[in-house]
C-alpha positions in Angstrom: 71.3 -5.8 -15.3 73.7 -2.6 -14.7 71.8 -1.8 -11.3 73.0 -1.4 -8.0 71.4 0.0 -4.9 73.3 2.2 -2.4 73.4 3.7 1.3 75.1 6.3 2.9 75.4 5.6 6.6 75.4 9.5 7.5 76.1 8.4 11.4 72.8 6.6 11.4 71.7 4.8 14.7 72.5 0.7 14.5 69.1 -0.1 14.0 68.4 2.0 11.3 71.2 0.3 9.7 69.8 -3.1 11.0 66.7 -2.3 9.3 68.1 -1.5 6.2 70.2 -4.4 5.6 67.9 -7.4 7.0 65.7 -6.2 4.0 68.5 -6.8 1.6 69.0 -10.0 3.4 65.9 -11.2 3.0 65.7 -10.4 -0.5 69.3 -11.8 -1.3 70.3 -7.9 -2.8 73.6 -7.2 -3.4 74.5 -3.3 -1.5 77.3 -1.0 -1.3 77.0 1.3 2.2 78.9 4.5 2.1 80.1 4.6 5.6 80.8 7.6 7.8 81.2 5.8 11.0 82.2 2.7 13.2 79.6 0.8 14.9 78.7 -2.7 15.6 75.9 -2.7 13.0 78.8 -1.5 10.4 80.9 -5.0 11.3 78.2 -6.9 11.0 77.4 -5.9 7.3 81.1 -7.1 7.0 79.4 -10.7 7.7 77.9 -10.6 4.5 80.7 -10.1 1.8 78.3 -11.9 -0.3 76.1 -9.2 -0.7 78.0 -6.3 1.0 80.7 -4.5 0.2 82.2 -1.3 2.4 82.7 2.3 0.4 84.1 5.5 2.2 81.9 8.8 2.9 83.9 11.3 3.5 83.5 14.6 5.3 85.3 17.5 3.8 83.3 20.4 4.8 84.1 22.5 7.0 83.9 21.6 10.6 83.7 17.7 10.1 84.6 15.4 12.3 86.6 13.3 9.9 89.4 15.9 10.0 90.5 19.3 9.2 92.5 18.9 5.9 91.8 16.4 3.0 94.6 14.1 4.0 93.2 14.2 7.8 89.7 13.4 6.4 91.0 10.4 3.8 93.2 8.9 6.5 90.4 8.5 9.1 87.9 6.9 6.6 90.5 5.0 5.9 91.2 3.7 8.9 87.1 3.0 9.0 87.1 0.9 6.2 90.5 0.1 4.8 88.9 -2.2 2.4 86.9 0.2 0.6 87.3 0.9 -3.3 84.6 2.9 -3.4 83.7 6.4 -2.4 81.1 9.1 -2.4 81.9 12.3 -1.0 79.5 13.5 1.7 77.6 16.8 0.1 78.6 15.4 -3.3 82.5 17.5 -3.3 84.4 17.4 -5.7 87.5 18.9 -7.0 90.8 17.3 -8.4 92.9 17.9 -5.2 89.9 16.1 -3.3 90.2 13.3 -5.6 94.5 13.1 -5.9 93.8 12.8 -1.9 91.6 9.9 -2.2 93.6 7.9 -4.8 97.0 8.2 -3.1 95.9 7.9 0.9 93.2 5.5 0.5 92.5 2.0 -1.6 89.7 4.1 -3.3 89.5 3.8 -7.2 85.5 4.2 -8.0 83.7 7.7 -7.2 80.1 7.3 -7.1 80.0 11.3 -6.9 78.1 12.2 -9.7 74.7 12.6 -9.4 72.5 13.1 -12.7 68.6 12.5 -12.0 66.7 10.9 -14.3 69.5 10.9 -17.2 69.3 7.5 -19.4 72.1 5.9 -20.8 74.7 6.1 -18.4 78.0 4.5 -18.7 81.5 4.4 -16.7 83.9 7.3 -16.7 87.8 7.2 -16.7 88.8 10.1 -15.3 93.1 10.8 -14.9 94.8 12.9 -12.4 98.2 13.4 -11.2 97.7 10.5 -8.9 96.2 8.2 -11.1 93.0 6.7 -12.7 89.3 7.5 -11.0 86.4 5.6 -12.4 83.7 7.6 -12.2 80.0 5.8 -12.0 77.3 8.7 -11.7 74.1 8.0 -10.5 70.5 8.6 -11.0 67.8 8.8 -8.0 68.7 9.8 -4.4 65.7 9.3 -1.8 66.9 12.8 0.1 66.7 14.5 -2.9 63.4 13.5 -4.0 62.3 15.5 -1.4 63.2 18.8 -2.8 61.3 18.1 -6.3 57.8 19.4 -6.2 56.5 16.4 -7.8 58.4 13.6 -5.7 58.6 10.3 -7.5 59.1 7.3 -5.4 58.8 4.7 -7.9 62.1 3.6 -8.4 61.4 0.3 -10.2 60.0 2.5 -13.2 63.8 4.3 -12.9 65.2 1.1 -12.8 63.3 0.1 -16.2 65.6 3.0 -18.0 68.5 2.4 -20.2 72.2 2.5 -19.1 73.7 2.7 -15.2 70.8 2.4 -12.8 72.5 3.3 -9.9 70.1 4.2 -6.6 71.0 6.1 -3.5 69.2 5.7 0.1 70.0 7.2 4.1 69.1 4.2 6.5 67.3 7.6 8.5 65.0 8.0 5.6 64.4 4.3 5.0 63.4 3.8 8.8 61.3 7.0 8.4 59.9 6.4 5.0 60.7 10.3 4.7 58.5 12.1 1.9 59.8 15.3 3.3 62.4 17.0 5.4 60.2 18.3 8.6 59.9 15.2 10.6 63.2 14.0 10.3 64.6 17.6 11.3 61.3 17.4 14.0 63.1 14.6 15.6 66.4 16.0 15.7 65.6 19.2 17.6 64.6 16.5 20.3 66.8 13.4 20.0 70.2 12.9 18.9 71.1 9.9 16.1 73.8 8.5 19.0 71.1 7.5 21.5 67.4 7.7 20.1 65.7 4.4 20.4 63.0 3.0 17.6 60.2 3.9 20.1 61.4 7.0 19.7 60.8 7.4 16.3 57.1 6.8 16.2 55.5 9.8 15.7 58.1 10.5 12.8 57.4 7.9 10.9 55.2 8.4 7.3 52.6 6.2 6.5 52.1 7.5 2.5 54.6 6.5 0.0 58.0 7.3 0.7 61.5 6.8 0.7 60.9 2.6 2.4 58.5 2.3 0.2 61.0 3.2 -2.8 63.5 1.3 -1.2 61.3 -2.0 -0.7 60.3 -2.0 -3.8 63.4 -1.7 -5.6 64.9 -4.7 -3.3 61.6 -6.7 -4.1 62.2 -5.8 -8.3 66.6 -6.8 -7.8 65.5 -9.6 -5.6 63.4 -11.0 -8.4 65.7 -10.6 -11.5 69.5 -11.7 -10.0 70.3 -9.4 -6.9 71.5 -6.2 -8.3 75.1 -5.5 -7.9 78.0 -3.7 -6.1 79.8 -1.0 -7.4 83.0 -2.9 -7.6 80.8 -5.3 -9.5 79.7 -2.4 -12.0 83.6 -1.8 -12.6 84.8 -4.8 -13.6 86.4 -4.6 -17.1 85.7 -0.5 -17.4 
């Protein structure tokens, strides 16, 4: 099976992250984590290169604290995770210039930029640039994003019954939230601030009807049960 599930660390407390992977643990699910940040929680998915691997998330809007150019923003993920192949932009940029930076400052050769909801039959992309070869793997479900649909979905095993790539994309906030909707999460930051809440904290934020834990669980439960999914290195090999 062609299916791999996904994280982007968006600064996320350590025990959000925690949270997240023990899950994956537990259920033996291979995971790629986008990361924007170090942190202890980060080198300890590194203890699991079984399951883990270690993608960039890079910055390049305006203001970020990644840097101020492209090449500032590619050499500090880079210096993050120097290992990574992988990337997905933060906001989803994209541009050639953005991607000649990645391929000739970083080990990067897989973008997992491309986001196309619901679309079947996905395969890999080659995509050449002055600086080289990009695979391109798109993508299909991204728990923030359900959000903004006015139907929300959250049943990602029925996505992950579809034909082709079957590529999933979760925020450790949202899983620890099981966010259905943007106002608690944005409730909670207008009083706490991701670099010191505690989980006691988060209480009050917390859904209780199906949502984006929910989606994640069951996903894990459905890879855990047919061969662990796979990273996206693993989804490259041979394309």
């Amino acid at each position: 099976m062609r299916a791999a599930i996904t994280l982007d660390t968006d600064w996320a407390p350590d025990f959000m992250i925690d949270a997240a992977a023990d899950a994956l643990i537990n259920r033996e699910v291979r995971a790629t984590w986008f990361v924007t940040h170090a942190s202890p929680a980060i080198d300890r998915l590194r203890e699991h290169p079984e399951l883990f691997e270690l993608g960039m998330h890079p910055n390049f809007l305006e203001g970020s604290s990644h840097g101020s150019t492209p090449a500032e923003v590619v050499a500090h993920c880079a210096g993050l995770v120097p290992e990574a192949r992988a990337v997905r932009t933060h906001c989803l940029m994209q541009s050639t210039p953005l991607h000649d930076a990645l391929l000739g400052g970083s080990a990067v050769e897989i973008d997992v930029s491309l986001f196309l909801p619901g679309a079947r039959h996905l395969e890999p992309v080659v995509q050449w640039s002055p600086a080289g070869r990009l695979l391109r793997l798109p993508y299909v479900w991204q728990d923030n994003m359900e959000m903004y649909s006015p139907t929300p979905d959250w049943d990602t095993v029925a996505v992950l019954a579809q034909p082709g790539l079957r590529i999933f994309d979760f925020h450790p906030v949202h899983v620890w939230l099981n966010s259905a909707s943007f106002e608690p999460y944005e409730n909670m930051k207008t009083r706490f601030s991701l670099t010191d809440i505690e989980p006691a904290d988060t209480a009050r934020y917390r859904n209780s009807r199906p949502g984006a834990m929910n989606a994640f669980l069951d996903l894990a439960d459905a890879l855990g049960t047919q061969g662990g999914g796979s990273r996206i290195s693993d989804l490259a090999v041979g394309a």
